[in-house]
Backbone as CSV, one residue per row, in Angstrom:
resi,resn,N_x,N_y,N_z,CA_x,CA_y,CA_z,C_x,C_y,C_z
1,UNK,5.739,-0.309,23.941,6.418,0.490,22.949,6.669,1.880,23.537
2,UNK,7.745,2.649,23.536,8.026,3.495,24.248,7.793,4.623,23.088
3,UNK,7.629,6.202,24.024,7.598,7.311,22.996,8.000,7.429,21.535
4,UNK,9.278,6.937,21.558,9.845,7.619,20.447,9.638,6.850,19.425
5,UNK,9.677,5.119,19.778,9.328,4.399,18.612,7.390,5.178,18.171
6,UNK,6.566,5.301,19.434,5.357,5.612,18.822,5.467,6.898,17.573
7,UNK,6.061,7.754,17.962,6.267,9.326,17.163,6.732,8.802,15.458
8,UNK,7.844,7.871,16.108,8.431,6.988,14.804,7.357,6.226,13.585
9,UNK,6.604,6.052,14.217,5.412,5.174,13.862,4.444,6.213,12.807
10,UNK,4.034,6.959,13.807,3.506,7.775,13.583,3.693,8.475,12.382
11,UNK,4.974,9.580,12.460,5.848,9.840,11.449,5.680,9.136,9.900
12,UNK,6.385,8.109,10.104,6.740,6.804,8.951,4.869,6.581,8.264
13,UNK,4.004,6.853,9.154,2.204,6.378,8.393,2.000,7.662,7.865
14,UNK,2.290,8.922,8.761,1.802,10.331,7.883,3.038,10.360,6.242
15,UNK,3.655,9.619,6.567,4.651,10.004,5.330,4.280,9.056,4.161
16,UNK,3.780,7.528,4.539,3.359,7.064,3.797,2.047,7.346,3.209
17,UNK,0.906,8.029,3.774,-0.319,8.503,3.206,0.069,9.696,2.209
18,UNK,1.140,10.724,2.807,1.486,11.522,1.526,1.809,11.521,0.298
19,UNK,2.392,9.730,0.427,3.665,9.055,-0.721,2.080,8.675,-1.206
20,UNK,1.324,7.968,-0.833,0.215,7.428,-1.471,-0.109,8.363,-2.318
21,UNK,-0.820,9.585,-1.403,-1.973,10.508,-2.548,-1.105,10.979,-3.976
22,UNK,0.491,10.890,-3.397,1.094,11.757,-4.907,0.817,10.535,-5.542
23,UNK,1.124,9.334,-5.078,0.907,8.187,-6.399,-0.341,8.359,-6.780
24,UNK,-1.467,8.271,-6.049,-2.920,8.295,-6.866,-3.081,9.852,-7.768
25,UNK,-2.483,10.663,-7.619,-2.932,12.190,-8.080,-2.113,11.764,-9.612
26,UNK,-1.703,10.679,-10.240,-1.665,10.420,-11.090,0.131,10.166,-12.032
27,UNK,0.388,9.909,-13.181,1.595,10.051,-13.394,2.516,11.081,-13.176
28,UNK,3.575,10.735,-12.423,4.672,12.114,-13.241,6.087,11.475,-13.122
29,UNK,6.708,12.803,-13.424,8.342,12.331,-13.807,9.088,12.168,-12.410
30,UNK,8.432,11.750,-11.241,9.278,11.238,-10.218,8.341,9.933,-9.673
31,UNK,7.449,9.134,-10.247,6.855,8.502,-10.363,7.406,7.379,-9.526
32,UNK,8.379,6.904,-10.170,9.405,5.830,-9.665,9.728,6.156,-8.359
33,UNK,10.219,7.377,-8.094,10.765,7.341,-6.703,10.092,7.724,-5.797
34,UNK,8.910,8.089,-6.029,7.562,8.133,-4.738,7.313,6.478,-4.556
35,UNK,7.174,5.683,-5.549,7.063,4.327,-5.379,8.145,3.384,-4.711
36,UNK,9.230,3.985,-4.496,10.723,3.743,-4.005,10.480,4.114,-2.992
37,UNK,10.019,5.269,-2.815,10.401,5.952,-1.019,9.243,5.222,-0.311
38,UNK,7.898,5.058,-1.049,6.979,4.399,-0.390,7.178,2.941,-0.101
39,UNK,7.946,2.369,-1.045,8.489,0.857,-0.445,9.335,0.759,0.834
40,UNK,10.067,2.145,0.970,11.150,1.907,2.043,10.218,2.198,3.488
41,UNK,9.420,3.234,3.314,8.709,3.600,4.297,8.138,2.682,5.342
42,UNK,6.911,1.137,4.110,6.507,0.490,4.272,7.662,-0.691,5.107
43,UNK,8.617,-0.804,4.199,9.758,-1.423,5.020,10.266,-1.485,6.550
44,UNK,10.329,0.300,6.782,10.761,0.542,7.887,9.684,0.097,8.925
45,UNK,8.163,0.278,8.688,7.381,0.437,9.721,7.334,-1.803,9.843
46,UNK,7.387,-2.296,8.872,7.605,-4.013,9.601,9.040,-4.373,10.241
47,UNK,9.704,-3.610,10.167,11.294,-3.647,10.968,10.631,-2.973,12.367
48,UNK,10.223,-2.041,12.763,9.832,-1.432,13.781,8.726,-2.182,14.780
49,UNK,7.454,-3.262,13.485,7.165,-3.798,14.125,7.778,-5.427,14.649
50,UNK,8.522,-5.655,13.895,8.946,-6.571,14.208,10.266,-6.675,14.972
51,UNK,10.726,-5.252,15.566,11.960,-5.584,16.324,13.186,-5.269,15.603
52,UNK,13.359,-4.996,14.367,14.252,-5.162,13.583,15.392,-3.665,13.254
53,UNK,14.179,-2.870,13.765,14.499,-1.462,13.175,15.812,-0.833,13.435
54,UNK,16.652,-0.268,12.684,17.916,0.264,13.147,18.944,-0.275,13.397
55,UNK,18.936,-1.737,12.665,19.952,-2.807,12.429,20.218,-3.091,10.506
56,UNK,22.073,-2.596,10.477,22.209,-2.358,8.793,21.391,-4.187,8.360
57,UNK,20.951,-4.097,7.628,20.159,-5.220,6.918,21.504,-6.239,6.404
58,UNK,22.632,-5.954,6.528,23.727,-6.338,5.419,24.051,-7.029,6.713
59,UNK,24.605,-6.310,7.694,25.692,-6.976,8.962,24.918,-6.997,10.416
60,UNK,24.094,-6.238,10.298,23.077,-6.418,11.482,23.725,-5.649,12.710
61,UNK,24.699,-5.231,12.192,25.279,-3.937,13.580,24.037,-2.769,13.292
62,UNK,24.218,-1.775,14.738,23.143,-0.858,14.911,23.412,0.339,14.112
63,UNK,22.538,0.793,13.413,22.844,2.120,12.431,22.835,3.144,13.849
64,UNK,23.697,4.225,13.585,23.481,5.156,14.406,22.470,6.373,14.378
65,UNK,21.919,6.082,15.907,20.471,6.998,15.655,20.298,8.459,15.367
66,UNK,21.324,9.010,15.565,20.929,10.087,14.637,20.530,10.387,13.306
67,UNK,21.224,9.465,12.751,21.384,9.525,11.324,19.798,9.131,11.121
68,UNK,19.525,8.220,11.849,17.703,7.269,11.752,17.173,8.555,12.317
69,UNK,16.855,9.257,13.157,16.301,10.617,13.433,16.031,10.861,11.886
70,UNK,16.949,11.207,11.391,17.076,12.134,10.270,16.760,11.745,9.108
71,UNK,16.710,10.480,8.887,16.202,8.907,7.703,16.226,8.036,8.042
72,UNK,14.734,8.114,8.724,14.316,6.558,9.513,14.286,5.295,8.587
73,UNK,14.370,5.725,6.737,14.125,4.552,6.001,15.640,3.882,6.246
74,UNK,16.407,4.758,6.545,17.984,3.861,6.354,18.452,2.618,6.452
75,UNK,18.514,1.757,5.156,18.190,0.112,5.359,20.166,-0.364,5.925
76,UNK,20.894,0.369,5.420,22.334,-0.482,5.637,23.612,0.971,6.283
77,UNK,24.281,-0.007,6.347,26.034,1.182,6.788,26.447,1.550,4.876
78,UNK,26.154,1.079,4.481,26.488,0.590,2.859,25.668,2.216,2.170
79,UNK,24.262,2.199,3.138,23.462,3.344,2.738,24.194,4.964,3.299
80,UNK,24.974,4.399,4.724,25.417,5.731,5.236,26.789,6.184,4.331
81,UNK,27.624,5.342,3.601,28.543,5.770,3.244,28.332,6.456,1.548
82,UNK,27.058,6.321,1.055,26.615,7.103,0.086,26.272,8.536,0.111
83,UNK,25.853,8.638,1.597,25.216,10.154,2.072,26.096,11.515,1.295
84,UNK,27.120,11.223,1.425,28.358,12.293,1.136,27.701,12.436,-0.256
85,UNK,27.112,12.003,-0.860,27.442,12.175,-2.084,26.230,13.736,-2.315
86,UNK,25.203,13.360,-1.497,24.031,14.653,-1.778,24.485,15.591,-0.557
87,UNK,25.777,15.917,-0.019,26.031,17.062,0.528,26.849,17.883,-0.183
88,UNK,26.485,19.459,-0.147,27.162,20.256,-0.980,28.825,20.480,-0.460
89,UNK,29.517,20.806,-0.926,30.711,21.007,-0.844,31.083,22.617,-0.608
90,UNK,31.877,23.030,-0.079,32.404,24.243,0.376,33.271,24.388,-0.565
91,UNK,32.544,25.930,-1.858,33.810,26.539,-2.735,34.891,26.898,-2.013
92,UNK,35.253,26.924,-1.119,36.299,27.519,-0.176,37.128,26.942,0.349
């Protein structure tokens, strides 16, 4: 396994122990989506171990790695063409 997948690894377990403690520190109103992000997390790290990682789940072409740099959970191309939607726009 080379560097970057290890860092990757790495990364993806410190993020999932964080997603954990907010779930155990009890209810709240983002409840759902700590349990969401922690499913994807978990996701990513059996794609990684199993070879899979960084292939859209839909068509199996390679997501481009920057974008995985930046959201290693990224399951599809389907997921990249939503992105636009949480970038702000220029009043100008």
């Amino acid at each position: 396994m080379d560097a970057v997948t290890q860092d990757l690894i790495s990364e993806l377990r410190k993020t999932r122990q964080e997603l954990q403690h907010k779930l155990n520190g009890g209810q709240s109103s983002v409840y759902y989506y700590i349990q969401a992000e922690l499913h994807d997390v978990d996701s990513a790290l059996k794609k990684l171990q199993a070879g899979d990682y960084g292939k859209c789940e839909v068509s199996g072409e390679l997501l481009p790695a920057g974008l995985l740099a930046m959201i290693p959970t990224l399951k599809s191309i389907d997921d990249i063409s939503k992105l636009d939607q949480y970038y702000r726009k220029s009043l100008h």
